[in-house]
N, C-alpha and C positions, 0 to 999 in steps of 0.2 A: 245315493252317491254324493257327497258332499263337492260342491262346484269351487274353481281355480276362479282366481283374479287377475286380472294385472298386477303387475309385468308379467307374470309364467309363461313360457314361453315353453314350446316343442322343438327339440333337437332333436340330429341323426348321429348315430355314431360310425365310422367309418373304419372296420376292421382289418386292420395292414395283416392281420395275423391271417385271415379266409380269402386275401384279395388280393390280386395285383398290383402294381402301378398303375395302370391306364386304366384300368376298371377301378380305384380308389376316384381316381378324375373325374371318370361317367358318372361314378356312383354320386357323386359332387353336386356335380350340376345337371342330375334327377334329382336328388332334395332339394336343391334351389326351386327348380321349376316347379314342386310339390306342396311348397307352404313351408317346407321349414325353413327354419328362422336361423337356426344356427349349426353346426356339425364339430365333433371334436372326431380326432386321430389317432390312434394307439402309435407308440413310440417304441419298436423294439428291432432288434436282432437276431432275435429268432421267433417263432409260434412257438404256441405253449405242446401243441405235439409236430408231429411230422405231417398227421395227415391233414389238417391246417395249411399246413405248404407255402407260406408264405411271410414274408420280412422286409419289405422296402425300407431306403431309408427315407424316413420321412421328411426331411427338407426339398431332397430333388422332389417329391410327390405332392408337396406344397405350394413350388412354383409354381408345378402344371396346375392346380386347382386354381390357384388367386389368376391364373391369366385366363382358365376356362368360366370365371363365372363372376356376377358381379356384386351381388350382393349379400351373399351367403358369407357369414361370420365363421372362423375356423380355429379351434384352439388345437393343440397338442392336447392326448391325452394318454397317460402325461408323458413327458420328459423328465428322466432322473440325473441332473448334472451332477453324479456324483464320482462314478471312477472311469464309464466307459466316454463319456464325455464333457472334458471340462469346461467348467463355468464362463470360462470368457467364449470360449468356442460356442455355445449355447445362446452367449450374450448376440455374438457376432451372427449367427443365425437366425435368432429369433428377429433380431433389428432387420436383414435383410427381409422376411416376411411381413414384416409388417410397413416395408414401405411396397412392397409387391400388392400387398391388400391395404391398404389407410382405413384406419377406424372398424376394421373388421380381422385382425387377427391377436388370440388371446395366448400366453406362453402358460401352460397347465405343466406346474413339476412335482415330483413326487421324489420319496426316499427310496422306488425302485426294486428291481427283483434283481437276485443274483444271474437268473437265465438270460441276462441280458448284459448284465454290469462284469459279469467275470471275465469276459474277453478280452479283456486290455491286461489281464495279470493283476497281481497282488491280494490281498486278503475280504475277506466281505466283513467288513464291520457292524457287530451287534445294531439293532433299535435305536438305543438311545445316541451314539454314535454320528449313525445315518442321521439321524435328526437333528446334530450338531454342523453336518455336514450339509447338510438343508439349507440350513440359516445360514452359513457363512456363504456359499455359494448364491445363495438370490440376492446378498447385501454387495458380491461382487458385481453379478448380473445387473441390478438396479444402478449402481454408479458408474457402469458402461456406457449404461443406457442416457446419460446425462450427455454423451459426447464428449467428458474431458478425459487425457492422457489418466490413468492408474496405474500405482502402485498398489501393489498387497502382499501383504506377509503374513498368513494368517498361519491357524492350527494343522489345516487341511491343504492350502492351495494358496499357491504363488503366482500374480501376477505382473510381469516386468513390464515398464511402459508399454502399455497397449493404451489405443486410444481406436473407439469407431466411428466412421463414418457415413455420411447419410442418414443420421437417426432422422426416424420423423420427430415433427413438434410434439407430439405424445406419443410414448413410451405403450407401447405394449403391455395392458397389463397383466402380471403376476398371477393367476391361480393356483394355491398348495392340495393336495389331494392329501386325501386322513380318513382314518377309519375309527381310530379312539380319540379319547380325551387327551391324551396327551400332544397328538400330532394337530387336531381340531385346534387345539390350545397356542398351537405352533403358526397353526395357518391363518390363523385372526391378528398374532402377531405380524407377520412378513406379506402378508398375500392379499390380495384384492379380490379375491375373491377361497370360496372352499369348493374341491372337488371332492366326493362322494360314491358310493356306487348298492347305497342300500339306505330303504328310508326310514333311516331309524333318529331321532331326535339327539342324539346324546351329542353326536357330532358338531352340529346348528349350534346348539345352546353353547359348548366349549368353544366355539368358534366364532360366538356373539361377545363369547362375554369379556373377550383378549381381542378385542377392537376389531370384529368383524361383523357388526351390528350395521345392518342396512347396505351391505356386499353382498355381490351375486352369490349363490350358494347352487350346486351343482348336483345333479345325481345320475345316475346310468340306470336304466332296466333294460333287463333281455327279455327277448321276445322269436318266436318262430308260428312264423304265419305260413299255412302250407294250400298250397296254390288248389288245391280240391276242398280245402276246409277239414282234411283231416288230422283229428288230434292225435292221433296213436302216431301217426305217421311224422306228425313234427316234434314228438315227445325222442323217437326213434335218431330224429335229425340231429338233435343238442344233443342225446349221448355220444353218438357218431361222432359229431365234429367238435363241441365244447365239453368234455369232461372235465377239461379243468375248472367248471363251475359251481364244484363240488368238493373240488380242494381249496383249506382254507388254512390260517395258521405259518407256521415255520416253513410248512412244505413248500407251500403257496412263494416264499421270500427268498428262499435257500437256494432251492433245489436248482442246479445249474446248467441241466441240458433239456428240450425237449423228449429224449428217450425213456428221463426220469418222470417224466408227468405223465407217461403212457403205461410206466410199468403200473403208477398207481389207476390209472384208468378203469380197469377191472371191477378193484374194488369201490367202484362209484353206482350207488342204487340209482335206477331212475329217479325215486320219488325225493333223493338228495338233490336234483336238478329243475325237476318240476316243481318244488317245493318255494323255487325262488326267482321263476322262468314263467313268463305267461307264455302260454303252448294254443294254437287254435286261432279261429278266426272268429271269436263272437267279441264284436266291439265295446262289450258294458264291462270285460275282465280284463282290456287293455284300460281304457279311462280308469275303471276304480283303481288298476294299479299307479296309473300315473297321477290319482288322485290323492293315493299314500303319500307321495314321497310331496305334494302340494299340502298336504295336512301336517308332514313334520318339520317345514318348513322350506323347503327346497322350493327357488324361482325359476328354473329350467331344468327339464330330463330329457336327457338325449337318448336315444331307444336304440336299441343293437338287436338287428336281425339276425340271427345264428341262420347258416345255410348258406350255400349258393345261390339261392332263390330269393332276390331283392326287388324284382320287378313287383312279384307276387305281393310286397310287402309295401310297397311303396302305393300301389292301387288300393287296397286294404285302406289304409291309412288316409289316403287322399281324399277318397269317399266314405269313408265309415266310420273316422276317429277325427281325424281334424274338425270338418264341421262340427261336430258334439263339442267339441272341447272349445272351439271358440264359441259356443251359444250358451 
């Protein structure tokens, strides 16, 4: 297994969609107390099914974390300021959280799902589109973030003197999440860093080479550690509760209600989920994955435990994979 360097760092990811509020909090500050270094937060208004069950919204669930813990870094992952909530509103949040955490919270945006964005009314505009509406949105966010009164009149979005206040002396930085060349392309332009969620190179390179060369570069693995060590049993778990880790494509972007991700649920093979899901407890198949996404260039992966069972995963990790990965 080919060994990680500095900076690489081990993140948690913290699933609004399998969790509570006050267990998003717990869950918080048991990865602080565990080694990790940092935690990103899914951003939605609805789970991608029903039996998921859950949807906070994530700024109240942010406070509670920055006051429950002290030194655990926290990004969105991500936020789409694109129709369900506008850019200055995003702006004015994000600045509230990052004087709630100083030097520990990151603002992760993305062009978003319709299962989330369609609630406010109006149309879901195509890819390229949303990716216009990216860019003009962070370039409003960002000159929020200065503290002075704005004006804007763009393509997409209007905003009439606003002015925030309280910014910290540093701005929160910007992460864009991308999955092609194009959006990668996008987020080396505007972002301070790239989010990710598969370690594949093409993303890194397109995101170096449009001024994202020597920025953090992000990536997500799933994972289900099952508290007996068995694999059938946690193979069982991610169809049960994540199916949608097997839909990919338009369905994945479009599709606008959790009912709709469940009718296609059926049609999801195990071996589509296991395929891209480390399942089990043996720690040399957790490293070598998180040594993928360190070989295509990615400086932190934040790991997502599918299941209710986080304790289980947290001890796993605590004794079995951290020490390895920091030797």
């Amino acid at each position: 297994m080919a060994e990680t360097t500095p900076p690489f760092r081990l993140g948690y990811w913290l699933s609004s969609e399998e969790h509570p509020p006050a267990r998003l909090v717990d869950l918080a500050v048991r990865a602080e107390e565990d080694g990790f270094a940092t935690a990103m937060i899914s951003d939605h208004i609805h789970p991608w099914t029903t039996t998921q069950g859950n949807a906070p919204f994530v700024w109240g669930v942010l406070g509670a974390i920055a006051r429950a813990t002290e030194t655990l870094e926290v990004g969105t992952g991500v936020t789409a300021p694109i129709r369900r909530i506008h850019p200055a509103i995003v702006a004015h949040a994000a600045a509230t959280a990052a004087s709630l955490m100083p030097g520990r919270f990151f603002l992760g945006v993305g062009t978003g799902e319709r299962l989330n964005e369609h609630v406010v009314g109006g149309d879901w505009p195509p890819v390229p589109v949303r990716r216009d509406m990216l860019e003009e949105a962070v370039s409003i966010i960002r000159r929020l973030f200065e503290g002075k009164p704005v004006n804007h009149q763009g393509e997409h979005y209007t905003v009439e003197s606003t002015q925030l206040f309280g910014i910290t002396e540093q701005p929160p930085p910007i992460y864009v999440a991308a999955s092609g060349r194009r959006s990668a392309a996008l987020a080396g332009k505007i972002g301070d860093g790239l989010v990710s969620t598969a370690p594949k190179t093409e993303p890194v390179e397109a995101f170096e080479a449009n001024g994202g060369e020597g920025k953090p570069k992000v990536g997500q693995l799933k994972v289900c550690v099952d508290a007996d060590g068995d694999e059938q049993r946690a193979r069982k778990t991610i169809v049960e509760v994540w199916p949608n880790g097997a839909i990919n494509g338009g369905a994945m972007t479009d599709l606008p209600r959790p009912q709709d991700f469940e009718a296609l649920a059926p049609l999801v093979r195990e071996e589509d989920l296991t395929s891209s899901i480390v399942c089990g407890n043996d720690p040399e198949r957790h490293l070598d994955a998180i040594a993928e996404f360190a070989r295509a260039g990615y400086s932190t992966v934040y790991v997502h435990q599918i299941g209710p069972d986080q304790e289980t995963f947290f001890d796993f990790y605590k004794h079995e994979v951290i020490p390895k990965l920091a030797s």
